[in-house]
C-alpha positions in Angstrom: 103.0 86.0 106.6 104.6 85.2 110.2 107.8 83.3 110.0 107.9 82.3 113.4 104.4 80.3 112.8 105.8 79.2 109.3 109.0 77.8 111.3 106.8 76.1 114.1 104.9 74.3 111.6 108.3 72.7 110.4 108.7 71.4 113.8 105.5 70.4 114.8 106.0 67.8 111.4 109.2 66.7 112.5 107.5 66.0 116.0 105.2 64.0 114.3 107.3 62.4 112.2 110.3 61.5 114.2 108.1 61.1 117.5 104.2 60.0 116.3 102.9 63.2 118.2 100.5 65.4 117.3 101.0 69.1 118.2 99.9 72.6 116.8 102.4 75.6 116.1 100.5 77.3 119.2 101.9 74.9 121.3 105.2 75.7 120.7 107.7 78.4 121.6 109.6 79.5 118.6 111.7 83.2 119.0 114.4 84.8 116.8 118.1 83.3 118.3 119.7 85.7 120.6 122.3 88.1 119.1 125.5 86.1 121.6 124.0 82.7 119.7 124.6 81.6 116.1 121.1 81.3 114.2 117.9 82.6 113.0 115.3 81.3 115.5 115.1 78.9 118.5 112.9 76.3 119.1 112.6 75.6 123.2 112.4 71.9 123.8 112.0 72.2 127.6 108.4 71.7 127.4 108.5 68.1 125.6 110.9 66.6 127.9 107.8 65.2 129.8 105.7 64.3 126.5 108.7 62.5 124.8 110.9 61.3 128.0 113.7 62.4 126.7 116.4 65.6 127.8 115.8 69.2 126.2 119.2 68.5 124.6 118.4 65.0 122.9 115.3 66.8 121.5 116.8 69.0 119.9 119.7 67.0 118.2 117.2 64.8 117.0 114.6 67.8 115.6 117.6 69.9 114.5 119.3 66.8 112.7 115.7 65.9 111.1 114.5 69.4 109.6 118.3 69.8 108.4 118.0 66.9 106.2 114.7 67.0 105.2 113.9 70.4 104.7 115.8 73.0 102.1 114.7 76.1 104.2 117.0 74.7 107.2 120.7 75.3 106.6 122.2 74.2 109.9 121.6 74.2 114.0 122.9 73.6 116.6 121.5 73.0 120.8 122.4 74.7 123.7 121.3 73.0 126.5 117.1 72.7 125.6 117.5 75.9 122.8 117.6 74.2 119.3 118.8 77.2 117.4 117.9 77.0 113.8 119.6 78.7 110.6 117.8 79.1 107.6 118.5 79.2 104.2 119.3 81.4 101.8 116.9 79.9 99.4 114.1 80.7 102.3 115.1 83.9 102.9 115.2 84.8 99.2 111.9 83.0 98.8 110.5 85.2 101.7 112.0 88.6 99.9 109.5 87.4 96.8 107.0 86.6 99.1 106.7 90.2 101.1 107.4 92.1 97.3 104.7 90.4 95.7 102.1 91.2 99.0 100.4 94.7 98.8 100.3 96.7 102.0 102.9 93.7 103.4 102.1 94.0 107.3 98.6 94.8 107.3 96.3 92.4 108.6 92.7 91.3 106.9 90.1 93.5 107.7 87.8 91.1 110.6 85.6 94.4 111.3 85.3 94.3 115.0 84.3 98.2 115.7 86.3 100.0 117.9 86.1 103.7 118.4 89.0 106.3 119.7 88.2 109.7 121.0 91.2 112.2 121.0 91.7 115.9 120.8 89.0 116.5 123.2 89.8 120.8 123.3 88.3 123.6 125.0 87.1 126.0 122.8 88.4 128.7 125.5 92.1 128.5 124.0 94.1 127.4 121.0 95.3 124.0 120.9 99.0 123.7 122.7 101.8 121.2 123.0 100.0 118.6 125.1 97.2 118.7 122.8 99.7 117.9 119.9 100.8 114.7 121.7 97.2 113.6 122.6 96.1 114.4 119.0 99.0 112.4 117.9 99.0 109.6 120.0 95.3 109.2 119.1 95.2 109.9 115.5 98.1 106.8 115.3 96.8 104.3 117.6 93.6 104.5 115.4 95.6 104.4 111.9 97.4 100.9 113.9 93.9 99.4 114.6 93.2 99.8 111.0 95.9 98.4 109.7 95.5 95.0 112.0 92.0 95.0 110.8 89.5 97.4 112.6 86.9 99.0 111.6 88.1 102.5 113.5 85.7 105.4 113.8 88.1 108.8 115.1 85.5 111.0 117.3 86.5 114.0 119.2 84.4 115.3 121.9 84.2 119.5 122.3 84.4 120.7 125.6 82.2 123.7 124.4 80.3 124.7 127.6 80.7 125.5 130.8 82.4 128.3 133.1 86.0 128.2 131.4 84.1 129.1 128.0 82.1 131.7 130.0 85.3 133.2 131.0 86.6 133.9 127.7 82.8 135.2 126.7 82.7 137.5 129.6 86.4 139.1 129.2 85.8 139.6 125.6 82.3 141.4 126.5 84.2 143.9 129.2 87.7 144.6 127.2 87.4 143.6 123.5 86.0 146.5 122.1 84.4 144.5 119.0 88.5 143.1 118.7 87.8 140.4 115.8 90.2 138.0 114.5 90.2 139.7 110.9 90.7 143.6 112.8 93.7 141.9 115.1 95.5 139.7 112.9 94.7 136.6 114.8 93.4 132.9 114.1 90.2 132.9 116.1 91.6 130.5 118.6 94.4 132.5 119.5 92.0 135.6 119.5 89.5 133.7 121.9 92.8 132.1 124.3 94.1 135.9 124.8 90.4 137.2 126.8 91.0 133.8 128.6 94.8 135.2 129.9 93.0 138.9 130.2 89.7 137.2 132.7 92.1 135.4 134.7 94.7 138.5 135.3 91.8 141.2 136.1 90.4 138.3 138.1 93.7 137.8 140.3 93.9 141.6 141.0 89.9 141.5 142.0 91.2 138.6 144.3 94.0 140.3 145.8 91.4 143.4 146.6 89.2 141.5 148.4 92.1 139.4 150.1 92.9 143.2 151.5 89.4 143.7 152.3 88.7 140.5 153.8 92.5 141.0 156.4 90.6 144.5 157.5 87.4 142.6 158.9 88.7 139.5 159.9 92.7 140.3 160.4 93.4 136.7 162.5 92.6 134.0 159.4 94.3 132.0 157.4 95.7 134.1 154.3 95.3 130.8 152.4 91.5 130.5 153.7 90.9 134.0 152.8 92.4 133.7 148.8 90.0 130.8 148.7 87.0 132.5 149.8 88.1 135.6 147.6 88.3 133.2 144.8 85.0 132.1 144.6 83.4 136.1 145.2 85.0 138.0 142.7 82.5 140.5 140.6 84.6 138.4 137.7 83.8 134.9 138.9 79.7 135.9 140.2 79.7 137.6 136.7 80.7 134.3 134.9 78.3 132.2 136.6 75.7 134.3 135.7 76.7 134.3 131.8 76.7 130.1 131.9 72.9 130.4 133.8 72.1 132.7 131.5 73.7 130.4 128.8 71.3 127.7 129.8 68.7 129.3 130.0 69.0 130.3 126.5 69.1 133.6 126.5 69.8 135.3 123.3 72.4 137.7 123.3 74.6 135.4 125.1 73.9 132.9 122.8 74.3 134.6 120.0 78.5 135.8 121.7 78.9 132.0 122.4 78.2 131.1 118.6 80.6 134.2 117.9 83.3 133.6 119.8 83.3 129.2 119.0 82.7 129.8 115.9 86.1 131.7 115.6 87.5 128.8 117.5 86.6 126.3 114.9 88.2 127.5 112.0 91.0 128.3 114.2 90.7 124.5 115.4 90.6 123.3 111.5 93.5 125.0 110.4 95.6 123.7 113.6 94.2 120.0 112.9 95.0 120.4 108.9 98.7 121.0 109.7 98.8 118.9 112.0 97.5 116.3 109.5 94.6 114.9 111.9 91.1 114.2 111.1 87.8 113.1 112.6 85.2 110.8 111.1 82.2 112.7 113.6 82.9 115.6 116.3 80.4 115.7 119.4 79.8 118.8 121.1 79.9 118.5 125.1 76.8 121.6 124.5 74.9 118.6 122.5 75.8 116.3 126.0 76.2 117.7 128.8 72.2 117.1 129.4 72.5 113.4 128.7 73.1 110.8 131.4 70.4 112.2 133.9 67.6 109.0 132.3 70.8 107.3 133.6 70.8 108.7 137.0 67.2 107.1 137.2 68.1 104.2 135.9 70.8 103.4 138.3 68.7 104.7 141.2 65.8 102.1 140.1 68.4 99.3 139.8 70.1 100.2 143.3 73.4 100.8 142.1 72.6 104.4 142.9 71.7 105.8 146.2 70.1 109.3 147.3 71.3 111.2 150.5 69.0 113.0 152.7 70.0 116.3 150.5 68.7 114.7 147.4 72.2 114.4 145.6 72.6 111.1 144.2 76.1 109.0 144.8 77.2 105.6 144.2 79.4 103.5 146.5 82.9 102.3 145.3 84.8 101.5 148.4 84.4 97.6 147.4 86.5 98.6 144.0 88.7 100.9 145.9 87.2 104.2 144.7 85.5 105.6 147.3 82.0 107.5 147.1 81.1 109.4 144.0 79.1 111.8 143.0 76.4 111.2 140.0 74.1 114.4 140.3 74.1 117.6 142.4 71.2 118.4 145.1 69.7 120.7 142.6 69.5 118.5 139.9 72.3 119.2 138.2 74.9 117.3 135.9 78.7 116.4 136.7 81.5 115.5 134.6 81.1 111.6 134.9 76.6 112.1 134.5 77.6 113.7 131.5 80.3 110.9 130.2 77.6 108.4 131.4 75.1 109.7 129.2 77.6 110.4 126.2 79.2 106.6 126.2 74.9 105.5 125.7 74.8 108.2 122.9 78.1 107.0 121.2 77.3 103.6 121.0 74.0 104.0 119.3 75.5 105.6 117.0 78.5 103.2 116.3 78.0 99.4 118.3 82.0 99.2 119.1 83.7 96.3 121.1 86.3 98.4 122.1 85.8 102.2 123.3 89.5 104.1 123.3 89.4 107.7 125.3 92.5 109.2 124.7 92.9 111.5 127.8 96.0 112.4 130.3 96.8 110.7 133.3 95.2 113.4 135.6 91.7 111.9 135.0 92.8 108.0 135.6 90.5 108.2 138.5 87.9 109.7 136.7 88.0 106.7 134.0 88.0 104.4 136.5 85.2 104.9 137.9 83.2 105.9 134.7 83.5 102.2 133.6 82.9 100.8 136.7 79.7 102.4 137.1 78.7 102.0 133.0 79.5 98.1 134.4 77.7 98.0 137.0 74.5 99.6 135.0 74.9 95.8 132.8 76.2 98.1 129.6 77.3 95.6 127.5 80.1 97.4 125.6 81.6 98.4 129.1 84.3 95.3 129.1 85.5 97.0 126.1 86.2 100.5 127.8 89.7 101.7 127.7 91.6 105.0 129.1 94.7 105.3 126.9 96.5 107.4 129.8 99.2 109.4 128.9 101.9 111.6 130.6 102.4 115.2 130.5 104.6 116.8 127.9 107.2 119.4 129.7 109.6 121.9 127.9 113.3 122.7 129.0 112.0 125.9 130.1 109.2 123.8 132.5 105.7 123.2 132.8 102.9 125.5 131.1 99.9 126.9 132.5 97.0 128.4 130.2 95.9 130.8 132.2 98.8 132.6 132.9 99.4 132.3 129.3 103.0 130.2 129.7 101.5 127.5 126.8 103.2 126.8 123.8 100.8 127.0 121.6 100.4 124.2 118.7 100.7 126.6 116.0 104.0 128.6 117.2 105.4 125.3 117.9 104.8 123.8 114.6 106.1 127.3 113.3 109.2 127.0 114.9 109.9 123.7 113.9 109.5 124.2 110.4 112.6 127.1 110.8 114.4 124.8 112.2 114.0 122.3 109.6 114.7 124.7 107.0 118.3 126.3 108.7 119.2 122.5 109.0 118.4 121.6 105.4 120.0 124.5 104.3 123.4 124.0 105.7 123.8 120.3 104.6 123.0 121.9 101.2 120.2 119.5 100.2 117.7 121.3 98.3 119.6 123.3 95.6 117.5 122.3 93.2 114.3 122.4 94.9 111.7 125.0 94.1 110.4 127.6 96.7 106.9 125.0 96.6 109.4 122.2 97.1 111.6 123.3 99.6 108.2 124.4 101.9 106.5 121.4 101.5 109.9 119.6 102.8 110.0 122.1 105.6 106.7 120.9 106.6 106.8 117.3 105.8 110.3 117.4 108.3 109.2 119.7 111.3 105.9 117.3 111.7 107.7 113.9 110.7 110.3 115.5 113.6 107.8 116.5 116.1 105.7 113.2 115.6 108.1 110.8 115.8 109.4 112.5 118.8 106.4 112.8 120.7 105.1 109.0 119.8 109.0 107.1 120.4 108.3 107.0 124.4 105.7 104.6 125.8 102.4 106.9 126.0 102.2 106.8 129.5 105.9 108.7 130.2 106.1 111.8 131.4 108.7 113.6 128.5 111.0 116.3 128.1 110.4 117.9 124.5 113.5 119.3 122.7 112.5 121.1 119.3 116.4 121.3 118.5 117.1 118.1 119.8 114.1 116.9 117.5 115.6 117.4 114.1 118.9 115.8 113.6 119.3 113.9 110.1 121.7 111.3 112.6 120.2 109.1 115.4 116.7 108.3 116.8 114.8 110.8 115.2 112.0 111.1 112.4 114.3 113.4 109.8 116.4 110.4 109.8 114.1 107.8 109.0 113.0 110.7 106.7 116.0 110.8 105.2 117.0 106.9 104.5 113.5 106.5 103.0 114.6 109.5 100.6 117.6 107.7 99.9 116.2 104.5 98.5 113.3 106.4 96.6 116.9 107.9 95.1 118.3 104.9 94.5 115.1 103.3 92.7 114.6 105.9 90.3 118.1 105.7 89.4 117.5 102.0 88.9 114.3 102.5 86.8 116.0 105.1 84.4 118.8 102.4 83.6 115.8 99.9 82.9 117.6 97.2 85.9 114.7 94.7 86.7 113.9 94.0 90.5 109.8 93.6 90.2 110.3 90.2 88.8 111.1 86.7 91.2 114.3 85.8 88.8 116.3 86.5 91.6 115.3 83.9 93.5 117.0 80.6 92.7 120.2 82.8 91.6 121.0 85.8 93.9 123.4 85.1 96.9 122.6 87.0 100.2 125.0 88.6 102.7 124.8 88.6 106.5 123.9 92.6 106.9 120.7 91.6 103.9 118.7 88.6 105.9 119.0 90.6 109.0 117.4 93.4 107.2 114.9 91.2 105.7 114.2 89.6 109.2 113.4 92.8 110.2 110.8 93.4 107.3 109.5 90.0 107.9 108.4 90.9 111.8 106.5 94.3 110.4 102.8 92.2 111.3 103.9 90.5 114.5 105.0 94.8 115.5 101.7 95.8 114.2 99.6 93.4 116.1 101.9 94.0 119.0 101.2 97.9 118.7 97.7 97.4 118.2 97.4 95.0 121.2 98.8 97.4 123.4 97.6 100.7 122.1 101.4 102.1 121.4 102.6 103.8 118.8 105.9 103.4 120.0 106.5 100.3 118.3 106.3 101.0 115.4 108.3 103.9 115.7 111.0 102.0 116.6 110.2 99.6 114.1 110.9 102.0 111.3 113.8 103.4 113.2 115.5 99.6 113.2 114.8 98.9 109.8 116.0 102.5 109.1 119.6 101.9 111.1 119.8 98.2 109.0 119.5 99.6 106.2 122.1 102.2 106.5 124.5 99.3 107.3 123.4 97.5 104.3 123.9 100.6 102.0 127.4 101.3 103.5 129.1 97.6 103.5 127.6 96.7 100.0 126.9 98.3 97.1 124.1 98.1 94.4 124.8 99.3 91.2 128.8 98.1 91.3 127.4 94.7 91.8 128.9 92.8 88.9 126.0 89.7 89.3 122.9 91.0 88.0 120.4 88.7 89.9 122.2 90.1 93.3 121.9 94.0 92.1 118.2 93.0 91.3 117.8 91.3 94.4 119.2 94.5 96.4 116.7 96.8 94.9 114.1 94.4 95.3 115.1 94.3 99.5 115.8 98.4 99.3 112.3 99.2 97.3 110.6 96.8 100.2 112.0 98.5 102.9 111.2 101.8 101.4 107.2 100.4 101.6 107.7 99.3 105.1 109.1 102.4 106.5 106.9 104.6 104.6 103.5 102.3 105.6 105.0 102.6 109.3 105.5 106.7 109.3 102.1 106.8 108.0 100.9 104.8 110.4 102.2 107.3 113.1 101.1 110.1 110.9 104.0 111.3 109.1 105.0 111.7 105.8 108.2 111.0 104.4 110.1 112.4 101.0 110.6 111.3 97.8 113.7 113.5 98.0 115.7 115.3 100.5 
């Protein structure tokens, strides 16, 4: 149902009636009637002037004067200059109430099954999962929950950055200090357990650096200080160590094998419990260890097509200036991978395994470059999925307190945050009093449906690529833009409708069509409804869960307007108190189908 198409197919037949001229509802501009001007939606007749040889203003007297007297679901109009502002009638907007009550999952679009795959999460398995990765998770988990809902066939993948020197850090630390520390014997989720030898390698590591900064001022007192802390950097025992374990890793030696399985394996079920109460998922998780070999066939490939070139040291490049990017890098004089022959390799491996139009990475804005010029090259290889490539680029999350860094050990990890928000939620709920007559269960579950409704609504409100300030205080306030307080209206009309169900009051059935009579404050409210598909097309469109989270925010704020200037059960005419439960059950369904679709829950009762 899209009532601005509905109303440009009205006008297109009074075109043809009143004028002989055939046009589509594409080709003309209907938008809801701005707030300063009286009606529902405006037709712009500038573009017929030429066509019909007439002024914008004659056009729209004669239109509006046409579909006012020929059509019921026109009450009035009137034309500013070459705006024909049209008001529609109660009978349409009551027809329209019966309309969205009597569609299931109203705002969904039919499922078309185009493909499209999003990739989010993307951890290391050196450290637990931290603020950040709650908004990437987030923003990821919804857009592809937004792409089902206008039709998609979605597959969620995360890719595991399991390997490498970071993971090797970890491994080693643990090796030299942990004394057989294991995540039962310390009272630790494996994550956490894993993320605290990461802290440990890089503080022994910065006093090995300092020592040899010391050393390196004796031989050589005239250099740069900055100079020397680089070269010290990259010759600790610590660092030499570490790139040792990751040969050793690749070579497949056993023992350091068999730590690596250890220590990830702790990581996981720390990982599972994070993504559980965080409420994400994954249809299929890759494994950067399962990867990070692919994309050298590629290498060759390129190299026989000439999009590749060798230099004399035998590391292979590819030249971007043309596109603005500079030279790159595809694989090291020795033979060995980088990040983007690895991605290469992976994007060939993903799509055999699911043939998507449309490829979403959901990754920060510190690798835009990076994305660039992956799908450049994947381009200019002739992949045919490439045109459907996209980097969802997000900004940074900061805290009052600043930025974080992981190896100092300044994060905020995921869990402690989530912690923290669900005793927040609690000391609020409990000084407004609302869960006397909850059970322990009850009252938990509230806790937790609150602190995540709060934290994801917060996090996914602001356009995706913003830099934001997060406030875990600021989050949970049952008043204003925040997700307790869509939360808390849904709660409200679940109230109301099981107070209407106990006292047997119909509102399933269409009788109130023909007989209710609607206020002001109730079409606007329904308008709002009514525009729930055009805001998910528009969120799938642009990848942004931020629509609809200020979709169910508006609809949240018009309906607290409607329950404060009228009232439902004092409403002496019984096909109006129908009507009101039928408009507050239906805006229940649309805010709970849009929290879902940003992946929050909301109560039944608060």
């Amino acid at each position: 149902m899209n009532i601005e198409l509905n109303i440009a197919n009205l006008v297109a037949q009074g075109i043809k009636n009143l004028y002989h001229q055939e046009l589509t509802a594409t080709e003309l501009t209907i938008q809801p009637t701005k707030k300063e001007f009286e009606g529902d939606f405006t037709f712009v007749t500038f573009a017929l002037t030429k066509l019909l040889r007439k002024k914008p203003e004659e056009i729209g007297e004669e239109i509006g004067k046409f579909l006012k007297e020929n059509n019921p679901f026109i009450a009035n109009y009137n034309v500013i200059k070459g705006f024909l502002n049209l008001k529609l009638s109660q009978s349409f907007w009551l027809q329209t109430l019966a309309t969205i009550a009597a569609t299931p999952n109203f705002g969904n679009a039919a499922f078309h099954g185009t493909k499209v795959m999003v990739e989010y999460s993307s951890p290391n398995t050196n450290k637990p999962l931290h603020l950040g990765h709650l908004r990437n998770n987030f923003l990821g988990y919804a857009v592809a929950e937004i792409l089902k809902a206008n039709g998609y066939d979605v597959m969620k993948t995360n890719l595991v950055n399991d390997r490498g020197i970071h993971i090797c850090k970890s491994m080693l630390a643990y090796q030299k200090f942990g004394e057989g520390e294991t995540p039962e014997t310390a009272g630790m989720k494996g994550d956490h357990l894993v993320g605290k030898y990461y802290v440990v390698f890089d503080k022994a590591n910065k006093q090995q650096i300092q020592e040899l900064v010391a050393q390196y001022q004796q031989d050589t007192p005239n250099e740069d200080i900055e100079k020397l802390k680089e070269k010290a950097g990259k010759n600790t025992p610590l660092i030499l160590e570490a790139q040792e374990m990751l040969k050793k890793w690749e070579e497949g030696d056993a023992e350091t094998v068999d730590l690596w399985k250890k220590m990830n394996g702790w990581v996981y079920a720390g990982f599972d419990e994070t993504y559980k109460m965080m409420g994400v998922n994954f249809d299929k998780i890759y494994y950067e260890s399962n990867t990070y070999l692919l994309g050298k066939n590629v290498v060759e490939e390129g190299l026989a097509k000439g999009v590749f070139f060798k230099k004399e040291n035998g590391s292979v490049w590819i030249d971007l200036k043309e596109e603005g990017l500079d030279e790159k890098l595809v694989l090291r004089a020795d033979g060995t991978s980088v990040y983007i022959t690895q991605d290469l390799g992976t994007a060939d491996y993903k799509y055999a395994d699911f043939p998507m139009e449309k490829s979403i990475y959901v990754v920060g804005n510190e690798q835009d470059y990076h994305f660039k010029v992956l799908f450049t090259i994947l381009k200019k290889l002739g992949r045919n999925y490439a045109g459907g490539m996209y980097h969802l680029s997000y900004g940074m999350v900061e805290l009052p307190s600043g930025k974080m860094k992981s190896r100092e050990g300044t994060v905020v990890d995921a869990d402690d945050l989530i912690a923290e928000m669900m005793t927040i939620a609690e000391e609020r709920t409990k000084e407004l009093g609302k869960i006397d007559d909850f059970s322990s269960e009850d009252a938990k579950n509230l806790y937790r449906m609150l602190a995540l409704g709060a934290l994801k609504y917060y996090l996914l409100r602001v356009e995706p690529k913003k830099t934001m300030l997060f406030n875990p205080e600021e989050s949970i306030d049952f008043q204003g833009d925040t997700g307790v307080y869509i939360q808390f209206n849904h709660a409200r009309i679940a109230s109301l409708i099981r107070r209407a169900d106990l006292l047997h009051i119909p509102y399933h059935s269409e009788s109130f069509v023909a007989k209710a009579t609607l206020q002001e404050v109730e079409i606007e409210l329904l308008k709002l409804i009514s525009f729930f598909p055009q805001r998910i097309q528009e969120a799938a469109n642009e990848y942004s869960p931020s629509v609809i989270a200020d979709f169910a925010y508006q609809l949240s704020k018009a309906y607290s307007r409607f329950y404060n200037e009228l009232s439902v059960f004092n409403e002496p005419d019984e096909a109006t108190k129908s009507m009101r439960l039928a408009l507050s059950a239906e805006t229940a369904k649309a805010i709970k189908n849009a929290m879902n679709m940003i992946g929050a829950e909301v109560p039944e009762r608060m």
